[in-house]
N, C-alpha and C positions, 0 to 999 in steps of 0.2 A: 643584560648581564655583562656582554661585551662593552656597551658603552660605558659602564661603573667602573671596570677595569681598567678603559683606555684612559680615565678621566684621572684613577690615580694613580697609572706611571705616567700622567702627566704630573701630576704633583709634586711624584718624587724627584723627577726631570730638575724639575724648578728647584726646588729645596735644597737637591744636592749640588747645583748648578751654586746658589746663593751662601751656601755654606761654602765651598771653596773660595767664590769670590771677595767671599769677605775677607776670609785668612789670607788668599794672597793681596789684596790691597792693603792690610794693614803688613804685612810683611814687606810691597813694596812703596811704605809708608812716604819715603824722600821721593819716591817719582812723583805724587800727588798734591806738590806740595812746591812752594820756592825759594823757600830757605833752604837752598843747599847751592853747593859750587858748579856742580853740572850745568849747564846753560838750559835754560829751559828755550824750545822749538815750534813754534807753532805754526802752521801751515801760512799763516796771513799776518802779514807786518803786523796789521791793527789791532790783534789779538795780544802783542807786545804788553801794553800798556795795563792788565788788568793787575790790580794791586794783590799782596801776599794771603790778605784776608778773603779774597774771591774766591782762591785754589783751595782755602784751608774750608770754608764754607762749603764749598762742592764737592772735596773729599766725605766733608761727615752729614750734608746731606747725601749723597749717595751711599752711604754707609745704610746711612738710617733709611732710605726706601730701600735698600736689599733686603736687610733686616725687616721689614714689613712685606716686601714680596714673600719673603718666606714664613712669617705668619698667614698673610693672607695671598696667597697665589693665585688667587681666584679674581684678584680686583682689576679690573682695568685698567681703573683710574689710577692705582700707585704701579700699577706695569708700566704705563706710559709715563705718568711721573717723575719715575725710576731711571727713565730710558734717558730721557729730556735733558736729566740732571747729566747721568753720565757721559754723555755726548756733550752737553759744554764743555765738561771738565776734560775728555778727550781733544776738545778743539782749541785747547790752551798747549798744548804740548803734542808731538807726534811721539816720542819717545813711550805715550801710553797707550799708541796704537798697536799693542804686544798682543801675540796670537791667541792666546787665553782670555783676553778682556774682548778679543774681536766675537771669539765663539762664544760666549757668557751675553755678550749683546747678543748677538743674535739670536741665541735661545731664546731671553725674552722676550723680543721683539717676535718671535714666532708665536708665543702664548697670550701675547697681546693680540696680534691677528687671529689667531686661530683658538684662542680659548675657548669659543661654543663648537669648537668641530674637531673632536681629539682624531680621528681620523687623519684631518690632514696637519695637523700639530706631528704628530707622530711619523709621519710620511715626510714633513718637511726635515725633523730633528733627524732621523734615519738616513736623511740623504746626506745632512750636513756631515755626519761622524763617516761617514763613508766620502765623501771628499776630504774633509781630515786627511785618513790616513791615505788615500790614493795621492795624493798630491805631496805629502813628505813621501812617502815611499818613491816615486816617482824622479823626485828631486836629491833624491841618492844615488841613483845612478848613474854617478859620473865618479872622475877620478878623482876629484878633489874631496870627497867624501872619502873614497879608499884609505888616501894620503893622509887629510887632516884629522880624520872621525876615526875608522876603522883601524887605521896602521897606528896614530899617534896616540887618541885616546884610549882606544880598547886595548888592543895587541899590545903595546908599550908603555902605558903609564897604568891601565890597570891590569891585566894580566901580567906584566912583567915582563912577556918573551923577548930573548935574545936575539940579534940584529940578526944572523945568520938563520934565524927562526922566520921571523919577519920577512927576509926577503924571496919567501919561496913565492913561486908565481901562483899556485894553486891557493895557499893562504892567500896572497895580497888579492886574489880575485874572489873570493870568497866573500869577503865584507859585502857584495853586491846583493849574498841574499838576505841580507838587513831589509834593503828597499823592495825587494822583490816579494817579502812576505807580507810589508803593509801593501803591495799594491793588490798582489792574489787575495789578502784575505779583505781587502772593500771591495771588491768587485766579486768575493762570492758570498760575502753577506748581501751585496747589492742582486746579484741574480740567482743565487741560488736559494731552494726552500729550505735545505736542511744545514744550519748557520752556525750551529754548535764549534766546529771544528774549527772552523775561522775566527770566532770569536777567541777561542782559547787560543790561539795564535797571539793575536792581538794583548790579549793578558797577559800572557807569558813574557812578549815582548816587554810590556811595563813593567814588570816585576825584575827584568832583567837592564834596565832602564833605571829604574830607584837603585838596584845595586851599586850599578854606576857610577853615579853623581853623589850617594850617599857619604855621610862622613866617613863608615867605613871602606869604601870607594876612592874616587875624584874631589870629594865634598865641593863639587860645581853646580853653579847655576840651582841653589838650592827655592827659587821662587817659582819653578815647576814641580819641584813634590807633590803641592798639593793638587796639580793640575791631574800629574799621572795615575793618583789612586781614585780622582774623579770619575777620569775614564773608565776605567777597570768598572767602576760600579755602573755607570752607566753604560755601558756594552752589557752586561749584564742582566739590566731592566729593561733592554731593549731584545733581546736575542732570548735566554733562556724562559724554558717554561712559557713562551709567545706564540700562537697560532697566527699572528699577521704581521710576524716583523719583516714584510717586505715593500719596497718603493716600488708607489703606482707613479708610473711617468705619465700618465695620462693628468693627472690627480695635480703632476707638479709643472704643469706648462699652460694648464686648461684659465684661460682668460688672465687673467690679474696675477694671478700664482706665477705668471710666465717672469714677473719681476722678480723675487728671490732665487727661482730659479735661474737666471741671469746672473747676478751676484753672487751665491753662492756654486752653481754650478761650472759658468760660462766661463766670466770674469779672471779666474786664477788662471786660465791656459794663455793671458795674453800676458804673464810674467815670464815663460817660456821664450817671448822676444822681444823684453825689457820696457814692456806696456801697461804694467800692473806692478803694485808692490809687494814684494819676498813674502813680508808677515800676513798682508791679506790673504796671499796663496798656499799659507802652509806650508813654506820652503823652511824645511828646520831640519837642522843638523847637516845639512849638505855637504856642509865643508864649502860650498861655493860663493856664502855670501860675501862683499865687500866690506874691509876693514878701514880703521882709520888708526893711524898712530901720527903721537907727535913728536917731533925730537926736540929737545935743549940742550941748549951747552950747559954742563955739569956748574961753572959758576954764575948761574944765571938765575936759576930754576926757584918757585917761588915756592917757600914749606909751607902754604896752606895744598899743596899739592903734595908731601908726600907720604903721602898716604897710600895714594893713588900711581904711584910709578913702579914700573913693572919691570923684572928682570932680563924679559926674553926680549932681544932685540932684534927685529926682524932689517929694517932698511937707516937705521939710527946708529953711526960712526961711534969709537971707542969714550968719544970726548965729550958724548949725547948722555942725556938722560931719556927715558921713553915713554912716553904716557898714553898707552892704549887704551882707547874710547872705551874696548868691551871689558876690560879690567877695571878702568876706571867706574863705568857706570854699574859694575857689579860691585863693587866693593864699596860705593854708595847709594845704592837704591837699589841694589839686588836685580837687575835686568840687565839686556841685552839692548845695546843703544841700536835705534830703529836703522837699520842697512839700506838705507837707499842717499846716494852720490846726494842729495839734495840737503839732507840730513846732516850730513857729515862739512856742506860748504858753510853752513851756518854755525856750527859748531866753531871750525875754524876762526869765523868770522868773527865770533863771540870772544872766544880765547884770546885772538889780539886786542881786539879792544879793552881786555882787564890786564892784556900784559904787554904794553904797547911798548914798552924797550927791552924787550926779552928776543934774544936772537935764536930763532926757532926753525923747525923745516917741518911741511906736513903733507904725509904721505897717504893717499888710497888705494889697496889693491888686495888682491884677491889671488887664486889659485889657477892656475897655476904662477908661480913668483917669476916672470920674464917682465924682463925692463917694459913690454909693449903693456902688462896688464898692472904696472906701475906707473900712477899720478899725482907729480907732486904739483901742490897748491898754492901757488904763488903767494 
């Protein structure tokens, strides 16, 4: 009876897993794709060179295996099929290495492993949503979350309070139990038996999450919606009404298992000393990741760009125009351009070479804004 049960919140796992995935890739339809202005990024020169029609083919075959994982979830052959495809079409671009497409592979790569043993499907899937939130909660405690998340997004653009509001020491430290309640509630879904109470933490937090970003909101970063009412369901399928939603560590180190568990467990603490990268880790919302902005001189500036140029000028003089990557890549492909220095020099790279007499500056940095944690890019 238990194994019937385990077999279909495995099901649902997958289903509701492939339903979102869909929506958010045709939503972030321009990431998938190289007909747009963004520079496309791929980890290895030679990857350069695959023509317009490769990316458009590996967008809607991977379309079309999701859409059959979620008919048939049971199959193997189109889990691994599925997977195959979507990992080319990731190694064409790092920009689509976005935290949501990271967790969505993995999922099925877990029920591709672990299809005939819902036991440790279920043990793997339970441990990954518990690093989830342990590792964003984690990654908010610091100041640059207070300052950029807490103080600017919440407290002042969307509750509205006043500066003299704002600067009390007790609010500005407060934003801390943001982080402090994803880290409490994975580690008491992770060790404790009775999950309930943690989970609804966790729900709560998403629902106050979509208010946020919504259009009655911030109307931000709207290619997470669907990510955030995923979650909710799936905490859900996982915790309530469940006699075994808890991780056997035995289960998830014992011989071969010891690989995912590495990857998904190990791996993200070595972003903690700039060894691993931010999205693989779950570093979201911190406030702390690296930015890129570019400056032009206002008669220079090319209008298939503006579209794309943004009002807030962070290190870009009177006489600049300012074209911030995360503005920019939101406003044409709906994401967040991949945060890591490596990313951002190619981008660069890119940018001259389409505007090779355009007199330009380009800046990287991060929180706190001291000239030492500011790099401009020759």
């Amino acid at each position: 009876m238990f194994e019937v049960i385990k077999r279909n919140r495995i099901n649902i796992i997958i289903r509701i897993t492939c339903l979102v995935w869909i929506l958010t890739k045709w939503m972030s339809y321009k990431l998938w794709v190289s007909d747009r202005l963004f520079p496309l990024i791929p980890p290895l020169n030679f990857l350069e060179n695959f023509t317009a029609d490769t990316h458009l083919v590996l967008f809607f075959a991977a379309l079309s295996g999701i859409f059959l994982i979620f008919i048939f979830p049971k199959s193997r052959f189109v889990l691994g099929l599925t997977i195959a495809i979507e990992l080319c079409s990731c190694m064409l671009d790092q920009n689509r290495w976005q935290p949501w497409e990271y967790q969505y592979i993995i999922t099925v790569l877990f029920a591709f492993f672990y299809r005939n043993n819902p036991k440790q499907f279920l043990n793997y899937f339970t441990f990954l949503i518990v690093i989830i939130y342990f590792n964003s909660g984690l990654h908010k405690l610091n100041g640059s979350f207070l300052y950029d998340v807490w103080e600017s997004m919440i407290l002042r653009r969307f509750f509205g309070l006043d500066e003299s509001v704002i600067a009390q020491k007790w609010l500005h430290y407060a934003g801390l139990s943001l982080g402090i309640i994803e880290v409490v509630a994975a580690l008491g879904i992770l060790f404790f038996r009775k999950k309930k109470g943690f989970a609804l933490l966790l729900i709560g937090m998403h629902i106050f999450i979509l208010a946020l970003i919504s259009p009655t909101g911030l109307n931000y970063n709207i290619i997470v919606w669907p990510w955030n009412v995923a979650m909710m369901v799936l905490i859900y399928v996982l915790v309530f009404n469940q006699s075994d939603a808890h991780v056997s560590f035995y289960g998830l180190v014992k011989g071969a298992n010891f690989v995912p568990f590495l990857v998904v467990g190990i791996l993200p603490i070595l972003c903690n000393f700039g060894l691993y990268d931010n999205f693989l880790s779950f570093n979201l919302y911190s406030g702390s990741l690296k930015q890129l902005e570019i400056c032009v001189k206002e008669n220079q500036y090319s209008k298939d760009y503006t579209p794309y140029y943004s009002h807030k000028k962070n290190f870009c003089g009177d006489e600049y125009k300012v074209l911030n990557a995360n503005f920019w890549s939101l406003k044409e492909m709906n994401i967040i351009v991949y945060p890591e220095e490596r990313v951002y020099f190619d981008i660069v790279k890119k940018w001259k070479a389409r505007n090779p007499n355009v007199n330009a500056t380009f800046h990287i940095y991060q929180y706190p804004y001291k000239p030492e944690n500011i790099k401009e890019i020759e």
